[in-house]
N, C-alpha and C positions, 0 to 999 in steps of 0.2 A: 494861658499855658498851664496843664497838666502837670504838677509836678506829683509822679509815685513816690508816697508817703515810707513806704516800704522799703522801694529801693534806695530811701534818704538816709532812711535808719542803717540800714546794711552798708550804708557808705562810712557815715558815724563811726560805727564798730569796726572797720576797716585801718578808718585817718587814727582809731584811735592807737589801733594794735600795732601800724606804722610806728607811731610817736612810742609806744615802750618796747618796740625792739629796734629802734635807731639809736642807744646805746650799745647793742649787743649786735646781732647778725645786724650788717647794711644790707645783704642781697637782699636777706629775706624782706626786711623793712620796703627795699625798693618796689619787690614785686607786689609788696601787699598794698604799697600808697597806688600804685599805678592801676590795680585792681580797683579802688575807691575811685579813682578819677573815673575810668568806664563806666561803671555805674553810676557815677553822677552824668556825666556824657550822656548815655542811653536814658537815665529819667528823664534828663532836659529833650531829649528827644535828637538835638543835634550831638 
């Protein structure tokens, strides 16, 4: 299994930007973890 190295990294900086705005905006936070998660989805390929 292929995993892109790239879209790992961009998920990283997503979970991370998640976790310091889950003090402050939740939407925002929600939308940005749920953005990581597709991206991890699509690397995995399913």
């Amino acid at each position: 299994m292929q995993i892109n190295k790239r879209l790992l990294c961009q998920a990283q900086e997503l979970a991370l930007e998640a976790a310091h705005l889950r003090s402050g905006d939740v939407l925002r936070s929600s939308v940005v973890w749920w953005s990581a998660m597709e991206i991890l989805k699509r690397s995995y390929g399913r």
